[in-house]
C-alpha positions as CSV (number, residue, x, y, z in Angstrom):
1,X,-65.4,-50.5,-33.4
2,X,-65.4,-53.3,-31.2
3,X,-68.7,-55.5,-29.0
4,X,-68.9,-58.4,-27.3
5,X,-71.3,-60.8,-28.6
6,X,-70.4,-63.4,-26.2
7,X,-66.8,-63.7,-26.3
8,X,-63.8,-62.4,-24.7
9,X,-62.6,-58.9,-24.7
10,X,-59.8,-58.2,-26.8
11,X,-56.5,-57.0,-25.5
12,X,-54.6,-54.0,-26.7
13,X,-50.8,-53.4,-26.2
14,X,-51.4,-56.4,-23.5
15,X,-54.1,-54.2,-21.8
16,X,-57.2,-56.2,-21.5
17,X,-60.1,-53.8,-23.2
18,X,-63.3,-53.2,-20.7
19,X,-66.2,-54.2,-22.7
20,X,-69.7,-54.6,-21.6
21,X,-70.7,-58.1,-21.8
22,X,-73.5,-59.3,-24.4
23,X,-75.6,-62.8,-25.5
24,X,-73.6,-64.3,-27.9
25,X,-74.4,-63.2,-32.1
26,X,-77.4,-64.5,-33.2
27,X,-79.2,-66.1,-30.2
28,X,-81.8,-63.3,-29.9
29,X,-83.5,-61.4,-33.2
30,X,-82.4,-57.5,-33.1
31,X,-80.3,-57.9,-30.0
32,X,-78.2,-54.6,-29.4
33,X,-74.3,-54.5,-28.1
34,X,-72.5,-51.9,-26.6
35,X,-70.0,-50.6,-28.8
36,X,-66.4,-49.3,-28.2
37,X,-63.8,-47.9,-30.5
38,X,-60.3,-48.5,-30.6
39,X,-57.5,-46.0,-32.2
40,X,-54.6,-48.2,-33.1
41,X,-51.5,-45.8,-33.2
42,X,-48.7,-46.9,-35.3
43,X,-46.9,-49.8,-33.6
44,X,-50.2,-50.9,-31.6
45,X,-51.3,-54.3,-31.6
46,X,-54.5,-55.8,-30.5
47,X,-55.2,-59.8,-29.9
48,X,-58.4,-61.6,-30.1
49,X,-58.9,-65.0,-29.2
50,X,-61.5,-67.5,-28.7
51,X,-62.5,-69.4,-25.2
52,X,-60.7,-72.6,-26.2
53,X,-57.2,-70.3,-25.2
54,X,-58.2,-69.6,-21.9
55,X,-60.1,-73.2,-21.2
56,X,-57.3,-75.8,-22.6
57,X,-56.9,-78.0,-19.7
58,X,-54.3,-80.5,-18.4
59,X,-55.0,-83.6,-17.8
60,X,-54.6,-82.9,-14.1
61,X,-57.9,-80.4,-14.7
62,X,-55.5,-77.4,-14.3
63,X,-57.0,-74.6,-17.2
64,X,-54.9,-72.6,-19.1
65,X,-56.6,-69.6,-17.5
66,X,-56.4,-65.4,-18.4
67,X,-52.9,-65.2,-16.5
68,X,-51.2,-66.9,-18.8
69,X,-52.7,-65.6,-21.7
70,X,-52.1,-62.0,-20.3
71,X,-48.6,-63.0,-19.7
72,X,-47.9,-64.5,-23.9
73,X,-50.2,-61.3,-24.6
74,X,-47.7,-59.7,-26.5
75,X,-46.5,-63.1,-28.5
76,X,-47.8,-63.9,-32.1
77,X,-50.6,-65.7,-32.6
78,X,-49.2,-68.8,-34.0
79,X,-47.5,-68.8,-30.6
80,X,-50.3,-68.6,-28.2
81,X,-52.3,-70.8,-30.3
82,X,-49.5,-73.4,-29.7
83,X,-49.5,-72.9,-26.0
84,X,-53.0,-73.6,-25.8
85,X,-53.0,-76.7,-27.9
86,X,-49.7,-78.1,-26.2
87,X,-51.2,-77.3,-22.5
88,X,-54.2,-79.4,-23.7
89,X,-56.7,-78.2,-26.3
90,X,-60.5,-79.2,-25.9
91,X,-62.5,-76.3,-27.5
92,X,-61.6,-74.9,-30.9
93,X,-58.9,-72.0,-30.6
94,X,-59.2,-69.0,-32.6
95,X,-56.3,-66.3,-32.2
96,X,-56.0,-62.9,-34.1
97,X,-53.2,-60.1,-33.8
98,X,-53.1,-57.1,-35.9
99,X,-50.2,-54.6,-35.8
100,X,-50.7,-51.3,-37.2
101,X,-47.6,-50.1,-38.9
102,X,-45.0,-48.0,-37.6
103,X,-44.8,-46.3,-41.1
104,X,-46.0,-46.8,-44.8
105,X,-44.2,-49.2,-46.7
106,X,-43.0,-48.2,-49.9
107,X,-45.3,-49.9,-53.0
């Protein structure tokens, strides 16, 4: 299960997920959100990131902006954590990718 409490929507398989929108956690008392939930199948793989991704900014005031990180969608986190900071971090950057296995691993 997934809501947004004031961040951005996660994507799925490079598929931005439609969320409804919500204050961000913790500004109101028993504030409700809208939830969704996701079925990873094996080899899915969502991404969550923070603001700071999309609003790294050049020098020249250009932002990173939700193209690009649509387009490095499918990269590791690591990576478009690295993109951000190298196109000009301002804002703390969170990313998260989770893969759901293709099959069990033996123990």
């Amino acid at each position: 299960m997934v809501a947004n409490a004031g961040h951005l929507p996660p994507y799925l398989n490079s598929q931005e997920v439609a969320l409804a929108g919500g204050l961000p956690l913790g500004v109101l008392p028993d504030t409700r959100y809208e939830e969704v939930r996701l079925y990873l199948h094996p080899g899915d793989r969502i991404l969550m990131l923070s603001d700071g991704v999309v609003e790294a900014r050049r020098p020249s005031g250009e932002l990173f902006g939700f193209d690009r990180v649509h387009n490095l969608s499918n990269q590791t986190a690591f990576y478009i954590a690295d993109a951000a900071k190298d196109f000009g971090q301002q804002d703390d950057i969170t990313v998260v990718t989770i893969r759901r296995l293709e099959q069990l691993m033996a123990a």
